[in-house]
N, C-alpha and C positions, 0 to 999 in steps of 0.2 A: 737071282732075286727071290726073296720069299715071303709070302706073307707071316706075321708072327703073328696076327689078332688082329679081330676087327671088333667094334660096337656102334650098335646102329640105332636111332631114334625117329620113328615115322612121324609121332607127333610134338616133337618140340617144340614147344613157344618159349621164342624170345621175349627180354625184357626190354623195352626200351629201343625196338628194333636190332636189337645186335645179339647174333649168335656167338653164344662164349664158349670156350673150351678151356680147362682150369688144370694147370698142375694139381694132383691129391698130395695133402700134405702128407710130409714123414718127416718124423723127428731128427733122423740122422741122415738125413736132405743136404744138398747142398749150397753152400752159401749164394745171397744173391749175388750176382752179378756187382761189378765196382761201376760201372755205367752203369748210373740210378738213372737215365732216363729211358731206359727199355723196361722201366719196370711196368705194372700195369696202371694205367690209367695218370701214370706222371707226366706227360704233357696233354693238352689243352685238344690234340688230336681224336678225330673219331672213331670209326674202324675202318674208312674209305672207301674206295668205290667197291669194293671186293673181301677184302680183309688185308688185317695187319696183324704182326704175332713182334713178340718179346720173349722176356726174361718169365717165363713160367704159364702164358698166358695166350691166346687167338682171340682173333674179336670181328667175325665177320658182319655186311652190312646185308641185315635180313627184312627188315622189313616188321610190320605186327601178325603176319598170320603163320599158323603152324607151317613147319618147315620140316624136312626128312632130310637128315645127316649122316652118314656112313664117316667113321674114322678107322684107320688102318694104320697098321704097322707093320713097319717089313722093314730086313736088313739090309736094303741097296736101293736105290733109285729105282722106284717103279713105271712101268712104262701107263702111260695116258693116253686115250686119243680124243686128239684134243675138237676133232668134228662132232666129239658126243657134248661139246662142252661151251655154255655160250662164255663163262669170264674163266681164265684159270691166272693164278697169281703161285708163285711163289717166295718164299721166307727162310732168312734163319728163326732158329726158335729154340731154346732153351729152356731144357726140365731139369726139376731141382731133383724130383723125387724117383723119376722114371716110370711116370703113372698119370695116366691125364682123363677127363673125364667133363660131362657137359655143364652147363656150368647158366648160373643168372648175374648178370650185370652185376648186381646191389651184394650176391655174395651166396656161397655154396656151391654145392656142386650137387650131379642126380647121383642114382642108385650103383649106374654101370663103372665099370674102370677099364681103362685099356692099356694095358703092361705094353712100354716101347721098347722092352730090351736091355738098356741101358739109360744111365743117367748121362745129362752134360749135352754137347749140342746137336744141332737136327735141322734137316730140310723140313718144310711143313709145305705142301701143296694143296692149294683151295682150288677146288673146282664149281663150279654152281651153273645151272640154270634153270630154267623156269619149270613148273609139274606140268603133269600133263594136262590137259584138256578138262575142263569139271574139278581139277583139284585145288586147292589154295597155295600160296607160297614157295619156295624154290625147294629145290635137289641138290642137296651139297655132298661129295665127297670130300674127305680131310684126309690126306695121305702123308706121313712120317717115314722120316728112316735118318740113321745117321749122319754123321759132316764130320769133315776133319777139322772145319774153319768153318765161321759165321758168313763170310760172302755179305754182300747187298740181297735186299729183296727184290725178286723182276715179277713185271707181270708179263706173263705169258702170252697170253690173247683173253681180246676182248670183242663181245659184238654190240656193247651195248657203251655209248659217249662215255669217255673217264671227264669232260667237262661238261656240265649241265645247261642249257639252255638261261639265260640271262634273267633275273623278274625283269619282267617290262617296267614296273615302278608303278601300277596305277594303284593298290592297294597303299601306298604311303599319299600320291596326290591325292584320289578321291576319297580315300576313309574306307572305314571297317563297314559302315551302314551303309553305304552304293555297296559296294562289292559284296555285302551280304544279297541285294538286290537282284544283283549279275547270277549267283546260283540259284535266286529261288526263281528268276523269270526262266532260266535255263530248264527247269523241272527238276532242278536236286532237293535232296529235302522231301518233309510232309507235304502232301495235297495242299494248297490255298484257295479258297474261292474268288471268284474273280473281285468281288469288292476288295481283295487284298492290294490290286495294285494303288487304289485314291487313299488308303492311310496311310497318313503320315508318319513321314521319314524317321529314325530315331537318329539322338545324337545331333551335333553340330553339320551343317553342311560343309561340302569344298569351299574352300579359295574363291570367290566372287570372280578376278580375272583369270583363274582358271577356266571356270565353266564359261566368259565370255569369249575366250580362244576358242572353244570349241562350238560356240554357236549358240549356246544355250544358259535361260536363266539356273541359277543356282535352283537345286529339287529340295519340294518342298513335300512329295510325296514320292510312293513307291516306284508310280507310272513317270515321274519326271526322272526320277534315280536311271531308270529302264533308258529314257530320253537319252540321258549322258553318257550311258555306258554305250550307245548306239554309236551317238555320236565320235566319241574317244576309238573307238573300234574293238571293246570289250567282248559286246556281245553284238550277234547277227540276225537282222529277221531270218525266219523261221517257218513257213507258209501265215501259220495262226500264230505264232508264237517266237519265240526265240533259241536260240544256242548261244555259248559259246564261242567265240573266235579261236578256228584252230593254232593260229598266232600272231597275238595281238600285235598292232604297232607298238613300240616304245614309249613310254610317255615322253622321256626326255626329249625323243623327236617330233610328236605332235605338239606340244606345247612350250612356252617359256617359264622356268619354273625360278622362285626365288633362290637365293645362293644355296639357302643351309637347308630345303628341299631337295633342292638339287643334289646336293652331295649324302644325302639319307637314299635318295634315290638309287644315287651310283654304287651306295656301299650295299645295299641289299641286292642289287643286280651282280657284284662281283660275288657278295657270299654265295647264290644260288648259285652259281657257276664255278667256283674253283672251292666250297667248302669239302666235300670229299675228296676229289683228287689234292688237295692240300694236304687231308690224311698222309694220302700215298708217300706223297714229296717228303713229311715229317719223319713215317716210317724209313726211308732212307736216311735219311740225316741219322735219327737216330742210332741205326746200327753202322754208320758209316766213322761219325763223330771224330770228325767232320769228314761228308760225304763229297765225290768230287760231280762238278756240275755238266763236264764235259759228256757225259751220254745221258741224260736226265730224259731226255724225247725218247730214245731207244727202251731205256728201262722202262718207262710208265707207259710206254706207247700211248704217246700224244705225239700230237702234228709238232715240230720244232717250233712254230711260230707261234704255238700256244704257251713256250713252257717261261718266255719273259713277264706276263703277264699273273700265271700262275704263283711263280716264284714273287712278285710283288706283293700280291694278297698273302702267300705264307711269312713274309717279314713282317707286312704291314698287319696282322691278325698275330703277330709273336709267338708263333708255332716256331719258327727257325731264325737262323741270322747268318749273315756272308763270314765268312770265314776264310780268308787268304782268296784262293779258287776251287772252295768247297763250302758246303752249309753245313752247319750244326744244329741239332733242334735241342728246343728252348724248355726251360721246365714248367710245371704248371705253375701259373701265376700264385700267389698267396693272396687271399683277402685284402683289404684297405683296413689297417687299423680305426676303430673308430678316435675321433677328434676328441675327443669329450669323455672321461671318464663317468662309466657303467658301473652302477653297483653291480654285482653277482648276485643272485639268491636262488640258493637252492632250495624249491620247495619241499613240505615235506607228503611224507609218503602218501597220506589222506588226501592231499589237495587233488583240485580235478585240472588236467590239463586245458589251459585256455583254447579257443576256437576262433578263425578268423571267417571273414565273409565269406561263401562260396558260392558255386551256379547251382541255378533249380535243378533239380530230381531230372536224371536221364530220360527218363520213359514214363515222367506224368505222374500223379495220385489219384486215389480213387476219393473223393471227398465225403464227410459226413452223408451227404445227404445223397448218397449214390452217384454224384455228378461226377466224370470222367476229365481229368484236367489237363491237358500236356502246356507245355511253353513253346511258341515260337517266336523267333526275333526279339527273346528275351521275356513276352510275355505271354501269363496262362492266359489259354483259352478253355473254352468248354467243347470237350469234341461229341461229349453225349452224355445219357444217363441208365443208370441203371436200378430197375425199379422193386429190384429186387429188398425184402425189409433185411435180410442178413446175407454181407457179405463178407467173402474171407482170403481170398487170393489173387491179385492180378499178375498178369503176363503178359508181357509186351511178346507178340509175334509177329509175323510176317503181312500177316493179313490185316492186323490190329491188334486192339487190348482185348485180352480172354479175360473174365471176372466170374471166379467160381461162387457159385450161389447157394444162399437153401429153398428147399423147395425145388428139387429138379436140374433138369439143365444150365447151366451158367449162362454169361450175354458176352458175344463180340461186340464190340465198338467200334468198327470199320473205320479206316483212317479219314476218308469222306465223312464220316462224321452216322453214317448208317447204323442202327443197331437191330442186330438177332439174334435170335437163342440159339447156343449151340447144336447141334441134330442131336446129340446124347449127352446123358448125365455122368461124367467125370470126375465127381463126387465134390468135399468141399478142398482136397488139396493133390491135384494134380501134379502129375509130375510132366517136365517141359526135355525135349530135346535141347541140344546147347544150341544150335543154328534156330531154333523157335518153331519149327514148321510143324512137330509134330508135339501133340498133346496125349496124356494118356489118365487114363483114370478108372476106379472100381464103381459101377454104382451100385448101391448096395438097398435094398427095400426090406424096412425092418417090417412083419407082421407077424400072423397067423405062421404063414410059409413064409421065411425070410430067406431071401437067396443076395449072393452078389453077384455080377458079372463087370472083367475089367475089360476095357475097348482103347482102341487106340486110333485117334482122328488126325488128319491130316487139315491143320487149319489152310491152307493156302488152294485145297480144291474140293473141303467138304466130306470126303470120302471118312467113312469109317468104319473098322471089322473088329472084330469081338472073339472073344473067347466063349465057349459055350457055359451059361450060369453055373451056380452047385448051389446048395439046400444049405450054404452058409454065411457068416460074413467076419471071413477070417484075409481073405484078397486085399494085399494093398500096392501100388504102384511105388515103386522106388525108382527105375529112371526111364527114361528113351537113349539108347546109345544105337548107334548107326541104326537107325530107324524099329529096333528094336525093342519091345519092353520088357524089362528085367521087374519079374511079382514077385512078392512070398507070401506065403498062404498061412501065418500068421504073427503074433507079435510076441512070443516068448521065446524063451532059448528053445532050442531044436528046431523051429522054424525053417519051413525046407523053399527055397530060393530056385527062380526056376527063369530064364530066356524065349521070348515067344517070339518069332518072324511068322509073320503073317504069310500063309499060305503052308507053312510047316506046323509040327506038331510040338509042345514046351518044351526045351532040354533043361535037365537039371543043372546047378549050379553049385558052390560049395556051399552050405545051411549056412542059416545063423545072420548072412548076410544083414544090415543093417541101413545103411547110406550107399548107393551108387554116385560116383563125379561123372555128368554125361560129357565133362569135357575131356577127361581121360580115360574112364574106364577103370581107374581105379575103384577099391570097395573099402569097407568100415565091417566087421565082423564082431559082433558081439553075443559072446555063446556064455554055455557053461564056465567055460577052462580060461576065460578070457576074454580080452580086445587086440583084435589085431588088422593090421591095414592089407590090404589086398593090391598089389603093386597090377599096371595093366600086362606085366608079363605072367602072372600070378604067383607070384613069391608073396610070401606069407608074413609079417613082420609081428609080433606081440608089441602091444601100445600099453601105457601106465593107467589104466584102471579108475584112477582116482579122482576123474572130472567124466563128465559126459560128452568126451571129442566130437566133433565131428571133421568133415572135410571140406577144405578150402579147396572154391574151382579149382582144376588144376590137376587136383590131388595130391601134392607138393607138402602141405602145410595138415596142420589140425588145428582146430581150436574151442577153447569150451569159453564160457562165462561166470564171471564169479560176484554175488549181488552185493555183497558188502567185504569192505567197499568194493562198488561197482569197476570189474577191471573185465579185461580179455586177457584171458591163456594163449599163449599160440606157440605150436611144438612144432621142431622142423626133423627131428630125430635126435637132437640132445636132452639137455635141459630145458622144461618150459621158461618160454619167459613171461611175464605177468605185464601189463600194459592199463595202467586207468584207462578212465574212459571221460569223456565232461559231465558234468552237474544234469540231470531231467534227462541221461540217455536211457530210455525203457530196453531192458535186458531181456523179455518173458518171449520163449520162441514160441507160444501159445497163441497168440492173439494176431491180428492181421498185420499191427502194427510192428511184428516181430523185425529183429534183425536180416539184413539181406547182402548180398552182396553185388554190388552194382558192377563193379568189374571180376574179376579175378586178386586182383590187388586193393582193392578198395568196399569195406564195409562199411553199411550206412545205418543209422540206430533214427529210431522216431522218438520226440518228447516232444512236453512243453519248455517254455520259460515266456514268464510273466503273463500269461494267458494266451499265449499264440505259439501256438502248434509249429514244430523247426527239427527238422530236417539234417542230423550232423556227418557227416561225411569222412572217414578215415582212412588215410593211404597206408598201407601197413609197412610200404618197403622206404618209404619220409618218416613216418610217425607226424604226418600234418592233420590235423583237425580242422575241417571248413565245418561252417554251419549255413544253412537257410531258414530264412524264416516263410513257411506259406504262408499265402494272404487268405485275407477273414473268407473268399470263398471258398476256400477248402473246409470249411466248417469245423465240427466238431469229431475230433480223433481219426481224423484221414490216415491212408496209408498209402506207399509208395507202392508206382507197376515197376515187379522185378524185369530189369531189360534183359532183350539177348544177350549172352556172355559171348559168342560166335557165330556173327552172321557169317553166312550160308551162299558163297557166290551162285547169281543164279534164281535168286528168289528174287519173289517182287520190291520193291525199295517203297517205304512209305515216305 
């Protein structure tokens, strides 16, 4: 056995929870496969308890935090052991091109490639288990090597259930607004004062004889909602307060539930329970087409007495169907034709794309009049203010909202609702680590002797160290990357780029630097000779010139803006593509109210329409447009608090 090549990815983020791994295309590739149901994403199936692979494609179940992947190739069966390993599954799996590489749900693939050898078919071996200690997300190995035949998929071992614990159903009997109740009496979520528990309840309450099975009148406030989830066995006192129940009763066995409750009830208890390992089941079918059902317990390693049940949900959910004394799985369902003929129209290129309703602002606005706004349970409160006459940047961090000021140090907003001034002045635009904990910034004192010095705070315990001033004010803050701040000491080409860890002395960096992504580490370089991207392995890439890119968290993407008409550019490494934007989106990255990005995959623009100030919300991997409208207390020309892009297990939780 030998290895042919490996590529490895420390910080991968999946899309959508699932790690993908993607054929690279070649033109003189091989055809797909005639079983169009191994293709990707052609049945209704997930990626499963572990992973499932097809016809060009892997699709492991990852979860949303960054992940570390190792993929290998080698020409014979590699040995594993399997004590280092908590799930290990394997697959056949077929490459078109003999070239595979990591990959996003919605579509592409990253930088690296991994040559398998050959084209045509292949074992594929997932391995996973949890990081270490302080790290986020799991540890995947991906191991390949030839086949002479496709086989069934087996999973190998597992330590972690392939069937998922049941819902109990209280979330369909009692409502969204009790069970919003049950996490905030539990302590999830923002601080609440204690008058939170006597406001009333949002939304319709339970079922009348519901709540009278359980003992109790129908809640008409937070503290009665608290009553009923007591009662149901939701959640548990608590000395002062409450938990959680480590395993609720069932609803359907506490109470007597109407028919078509009842059976809402029973369908979302079987989905929680057999929706992934259904994958599995699917996954077989598919490559089996039609798969035989006499060792189904052995392959998935499930208990035999789970896999009648199982097999019911994957018929009844049209993932698969019986077949003689084998299953065949099902292809993705098609749409419902609509009833009613739809004109078409296609607008044209000017128009602005429509916007539907969406949820308030992640992480609050800062309002005209300095007031500090977040949402809970749907609506704004005032958590503080800030008294500052000019302000220009918030950040949601660990601690609270940071709002950079003029006139000095900025103000925390403590999630308690407390406000103080920063211990230093961090100028008016800070730059944020991607987990929020750390802040960094230049302050700069224009006079007589003008010097700047850049410092770097730790908002979660105050602490802050500095760099020693200089007799200029050329210093600006570009990121925090692992606790790190990457300066340049000034704003024209030749601009020399430098790395500070506190307790060491600056290391130089490559000039020119421009944008840092503190979620990957990637750079933006814009010199003399060019624009080029800065990969986090440091490969150098030359960018098109001709808009002012910048980088998409991630560092994946680029994107400029364009005012008339108002559109977004957004470059993945081909052709830009151009994207409207709706009607009153302010484009000016000047102002507070500038463009931001609330997630990784979602940018959000400020405007008005019709004299109230709104909020529009952009997925870029849908192309959906939500809008909010805030209300009259956000005053005049509010701006959004940028939220953390990557909380940080381990920090405090507001």
């Amino acid at each position: 056995m030998t290895l042919l090549g490996s590529l490895e990815d420390d910080e991968y983020l999946p899309e959508y929870g699932t790690l993908v791994i993607r054929d690279r295309y070649a033109a003189d590739g091989l055809e797909p496969l005639e079983n169009e149901l191994l293709g990707e994403l052609a049945t209704e199936a997930l990626s499963g308890t572990v992973a499932t692979a097809g016809d060009g494609w892997v699709h492991g179940h990852a979860g949303d935090p960054f992940q570390s992947v190792r993929l290998e190739a080698h020409d014979a069966p590699p040995p594993v052991g399997l004590d280092d390993w908590e799930d290990v599954v394997e697959s056949p799996f077929r490459t078109r091109s003999g070239q595979v590489a990591l990959g996003l749900l919605t579509g592409g693939e990253g930088d690296g490639t991994l040559e398998l050898g050959r084209r045509g078919l292949f074992r594929v071996r997932v391995a996973r288990r949890a990081a270490a200690a302080g790290e986020e997300g799991d540890v995947w190995l991906v191991q390949f090597w030839p086949s002479a035949g496709p086989g069934l998929p087996r999973w190998v071992r597992r330590t972690r259930p392939a069937l998922s614990a049941p819902d109990p159903g209280w979330q369909q009997v009692l409502g969204h607004p009790v069970m919003s109740a049950a996490w905030a009496a539990a302590g999830f979520g923002p601080p609440r004062p204690d008058s939170w528990l006597d406001e009333p309840l949002d939304g319709d309450p339970p079922d009348a004889a519901i709540c009278a099975q359980l003992g109790v009148a129908p809640p008409v406030s937070h503290r009665d909602a608290v009553a009923l989830l007591v009662a149901a066995g939701v959640l548990v006192a608590d000395g002062d307060g409450h938990r959680l129940a480590d395993h609720p009763p069932l609803a359907a066995e506490r109470v007597s539930l109407p028919e078509g409750l009842a059976a809402q009830v029973e369908r979302a208890a079987a989905s929680a329970r057999y929706t992934w390992a259904a994958a599995d089941l699917t996954s077989v079918a598919a490559w089996g087409d039609p798969a035989p059902l006499g060792d189904l317990a052995e392959r998935l390693l499930v208990a035999p007495g789970e896999v009648p049940g199982l097999l019911a949900y994957a018929v009844s959910d049209h993932l698969v169907q019986r077949v003689g004394e084998g299953i065949a799985a099902l292809p993705r369902r098609r749409p419902e034709r609509v009833s009613t003929p739809v004109p078409v129209v296609v607008p044209s290129r000017s128009e602005h794309p429509a916007t539907v309703p969406g949820a308030p602002p992640r992480a609050g606005v800062v309002g005209g009049n300095g007031e500090v706004i977040v949402w809970r349970a749907g609506d704004p409160v005032v958590l503080g203010r800030v008294p500052d006459q000019y302000r220009y940047r918030a950040h949601e961090t660990p601690a609270g909202i940071a709002v950079a000021t003029s006139g000095g140090p900025g103000m925390l907003v403590r999630w308690d609702g407390t406000s103080e001034r920063l211990p230093v002045d961090l100028g008016t635009h800070p730059a944020r680590s991607a987990d929020g904990r750390f802040l960094a910034g230049v302050e700069h004192h224009v006079g007589r002797r003008s010097w700047d010095r850049p410092h770097l705070l730790d908002v979660t315990t105050g602490e802050v160290v500095s760099l020693p001033r200089t007799d200029e004010l050329t210093r600006r803050a570009l990121a925090v990357v692992d606790g790190a701040l990457i300066y340049a000491d000034g704003f024209q080409a030749g601009s020399r780029t430098f790395r500070w860890r506190p307790g060491a002395d600056p290391e130089p960096l490559a000039p020119d630097l421009w944008q840092i992504d503190p979620l990957s580490g990637a750079a933006l370089e814009r010199g003399a000779d060019g624009v080029f991207r800065h990969d986090p392995a440091g490969a150098r890439t030359p960018l098109p010139a001709d808009r002012p890119y910048e980088l998409v968290p991630g560092g994946g993407l680029l994107y400029a803006f364009r005012y008339a008409p108002p559109s977004v550019w957004l470059l993945a490494g081909g052709e830009p593509e151009e994207h409207p934007v709706p009607e009153g989106c302010d484009l000016s990255t000047a102002i507070p109210s500038a463009p931001f990005w609330e997630t990784p995959t979602t940018l959000v623009f400020t405007g008005e329409r019709g004299g109230v100030s709104r909020l529009v919300r952009w997925e870029i991997r849908s192309g959906r447009f939500e809008h909010f409208d805030l209300p009259a207390l956000a005053g005049y020309r509010p701006f959004a608090v940028q939220p953390i892009l990557r909380p940080r297990p381990g920090l405090p939780a507001h």
